[in-house]
C-alpha positions, 0 to 999 in steps of 0.5 A: 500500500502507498499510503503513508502506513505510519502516519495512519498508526499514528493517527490510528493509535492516538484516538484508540489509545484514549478510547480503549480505555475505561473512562476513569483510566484516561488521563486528565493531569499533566503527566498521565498521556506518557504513562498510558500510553507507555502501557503495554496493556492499553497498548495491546488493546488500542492496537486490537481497537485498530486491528478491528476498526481496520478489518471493518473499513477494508469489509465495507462495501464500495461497490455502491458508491464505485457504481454511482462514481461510474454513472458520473463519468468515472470509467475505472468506477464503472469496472467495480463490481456491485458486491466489491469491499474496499479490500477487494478494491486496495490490492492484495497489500491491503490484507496484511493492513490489520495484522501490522496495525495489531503490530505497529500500534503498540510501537506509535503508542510507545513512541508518542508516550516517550515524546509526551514524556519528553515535552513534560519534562520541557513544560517548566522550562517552556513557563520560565521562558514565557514568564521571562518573555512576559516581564520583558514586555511589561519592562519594555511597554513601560519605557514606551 
Protein backbone atom coordinates (compact mmCIF):
# COMPACT_ATOMS: atom_id res chain seq x y z
CA UNK A 1 0.00 0.00 0.00
CA UNK A 2 1.25 3.59 -0.78
CA UNK A 3 -0.15 5.28 1.59
CA UNK A 4 1.51 6.86 4.16
CA UNK A 5 1.35 3.49 6.72
CA UNK A 6 2.82 5.40 9.57
CA UNK A 7 1.14 8.23 9.76
CA UNK A 8 -2.27 6.42 9.64
CA UNK A 9 -0.97 4.18 13.07
CA UNK A 10 -0.29 7.17 14.33
CA UNK A 11 -3.23 8.85 13.94
CA UNK A 12 -4.79 5.49 14.50
CA UNK A 13 -3.06 4.91 17.58
CA UNK A 14 -3.72 8.37 19.29
CA UNK A 15 -7.56 8.04 19.26
CA UNK A 16 -7.64 4.30 20.29
CA UNK A 17 -5.14 4.86 22.73
CA UNK A 18 -7.57 7.12 24.57
CA UNK A 19 -10.87 5.45 23.73
CA UNK A 20 -9.74 1.75 24.58
CA UNK A 21 -9.71 2.86 27.57
CA UNK A 22 -12.35 2.94 30.73
CA UNK A 23 -13.19 6.33 31.36
CA UNK A 24 -11.58 6.82 34.63
CA UNK A 25 -8.33 5.42 33.31
CA UNK A 26 -7.83 8.08 30.61
CA UNK A 27 -5.64 10.82 31.63
CA UNK A 28 -6.72 14.08 32.59
CA UNK A 29 -3.28 15.57 34.62
CA UNK A 30 -0.31 16.64 33.07
CA UNK A 31 1.89 13.70 33.29
CA UNK A 32 -0.66 10.87 32.88
CA UNK A 33 -0.86 10.95 28.48
CA UNK A 34 3.11 9.18 28.73
CA UNK A 35 2.29 6.95 31.14
CA UNK A 36 -0.75 5.49 29.29
CA UNK A 37 0.36 5.24 26.52
CA UNK A 38 3.83 3.50 27.65
CA UNK A 39 1.33 0.58 28.94
CA UNK A 40 1.75 -2.25 27.31
CA UNK A 41 -1.65 -3.45 28.47
CA UNK A 42 -3.57 -0.45 26.82
CA UNK A 43 -1.08 -0.69 24.15
CA UNK A 44 -2.31 -4.13 23.22
CA UNK A 45 -5.92 -3.02 23.49
CA UNK A 46 -5.52 0.02 21.24
CA UNK A 47 -3.89 -1.63 18.88
CA UNK A 48 -6.65 -4.90 18.67
CA UNK A 49 -9.05 -1.42 18.64
CA UNK A 50 -7.19 -0.80 15.17
CA UNK A 51 -6.60 -4.24 14.14
CA UNK A 52 -10.54 -4.46 14.48
CA UNK A 53 -11.58 -0.79 13.11
CA UNK A 54 -9.18 -1.70 10.27
CA UNK A 55 -10.95 -5.11 9.22
CA UNK A 56 -14.04 -3.14 9.26
CA UNK A 57 -13.11 -0.26 6.91
CA UNK A 58 -11.36 -2.84 4.43
CA UNK A 59 -15.10 -5.17 4.57
CA UNK A 60 -17.35 -2.00 3.53
CA UNK A 61 -18.87 -2.47 0.52
CA UNK A 62 -17.61 0.11 -2.13
CA UNK A 63 -19.48 -1.08 -4.98
CA UNK A 64 -22.27 1.11 -4.39
CA UNK A 65 -20.63 4.27 -4.46
CA UNK A 66 -18.00 2.79 -7.05
CA UNK A 67 -21.46 2.33 -9.07
CA UNK A 68 -22.66 5.91 -8.60
CA UNK A 69 -18.97 7.33 -9.34
CA UNK A 70 -19.36 5.47 -12.79
CA UNK A 71 -22.57 6.94 -13.56
CA UNK A 72 -20.86 10.22 -13.13
CA UNK A 73 -18.35 9.70 -15.81
CA UNK A 74 -15.64 7.53 -13.77
CA UNK A 75 -14.58 4.90 -16.05
CA UNK A 76 -12.32 2.96 -13.95
CA UNK A 77 -15.57 3.08 -11.25
CA UNK A 78 -17.75 1.56 -13.93
CA UNK A 79 -15.44 -1.78 -13.69
CA UNK A 80 -16.01 -2.46 -9.59
CA UNK A 81 -18.44 -4.89 -9.39
CA UNK A 82 -21.74 -4.04 -7.29
CA UNK A 83 -20.71 -6.51 -4.31
CA UNK A 84 -16.67 -5.39 -4.03
CA UNK A 85 -15.07 -4.12 -0.35
CA UNK A 86 -12.91 -1.54 -0.37
CA UNK A 87 -10.34 -4.52 0.49
CA UNK A 88 -11.03 -6.00 -2.92
CA UNK A 89 -10.54 -2.55 -4.34
CA UNK A 90 -6.97 -1.92 -2.37
CA UNK A 91 -4.92 -4.57 -3.78
CA UNK A 92 -3.61 -7.70 -2.31
CA UNK A 93 -1.05 -5.29 0.12
CA UNK A 94 -4.41 -4.45 1.89
CA UNK A 95 -4.90 -7.75 3.53
CA UNK A 96 -1.71 -7.55 5.83
CA UNK A 97 -3.43 -3.91 6.91
CA UNK A 98 -4.73 -5.29 10.04
CA UNK A 99 -2.11 -7.67 11.10
CA UNK A 100 0.50 -4.51 11.03
CA UNK A 101 -1.84 -2.41 12.97
CA UNK A 102 -2.03 -5.19 15.62
CA UNK A 103 1.64 -4.81 15.25
CA UNK A 104 2.80 -1.45 14.74
CA UNK A 105 0.12 0.40 17.27
CA UNK A 106 1.75 -0.67 20.46
CA UNK A 107 5.15 0.92 18.61
CA UNK A 108 3.48 4.53 17.70
CA UNK A 109 1.86 4.48 21.42
CA UNK A 110 5.41 3.81 22.62
CA UNK A 111 6.76 6.23 20.61
CA UNK A 112 4.40 9.09 21.47
CA UNK A 113 4.34 8.45 25.22
CA UNK A 114 8.07 8.69 25.12
CA UNK A 115 7.59 12.46 23.04
CA UNK A 116 4.75 13.16 25.89
CA UNK A 117 7.06 12.16 28.39
CA UNK A 118 9.80 14.49 26.71
CA UNK A 119 7.56 17.64 26.17
CA UNK A 120 6.79 17.34 30.28
CA UNK A 121 9.60 17.01 31.24
CA UNK A 122 10.20 20.85 28.58
CA UNK A 123 6.94 22.44 30.36
CA UNK A 124 8.91 24.14 33.28
CA UNK A 125 11.41 25.18 31.12
CA UNK A 126 8.85 26.22 28.41
CA UNK A 127 6.73 28.60 31.50
CA UNK A 128 10.16 30.08 32.66
CA UNK A 129 10.75 31.17 29.13
CA UNK A 130 7.10 32.57 28.74
CA UNK A 131 7.32 34.23 32.39
CA UNK A 132 10.89 35.97 31.34
CA UNK A 133 9.12 36.85 27.65
CA UNK A 134 6.40 38.13 29.90
CA UNK A 135 8.43 40.64 32.46
CA UNK A 136 10.30 41.97 29.44
CA UNK A 137 7.15 43.07 27.73
CA UNK A 138 5.77 44.74 30.67
CA UNK A 139 9.58 46.37 31.24
CA UNK A 140 9.66 47.37 27.89
CA UNK A 141 5.96 48.92 27.35
CA UNK A 142 6.83 50.93 30.42
CA UNK A 143 9.63 52.86 28.52
CA UNK A 144 7.12 53.49 25.81
Amino acid sequence: MRTPFKIIVAALAATTALTALPADARPNERGKAADQLGDPYNQVKAASAAAILSQMILDMRVGPLARAMGDLGDEDARRVPYDARLGDVAGPEARAVPERMAREVPRAMATAGDMAAAIDAMIPQITAMSDQMRREMERATRRY
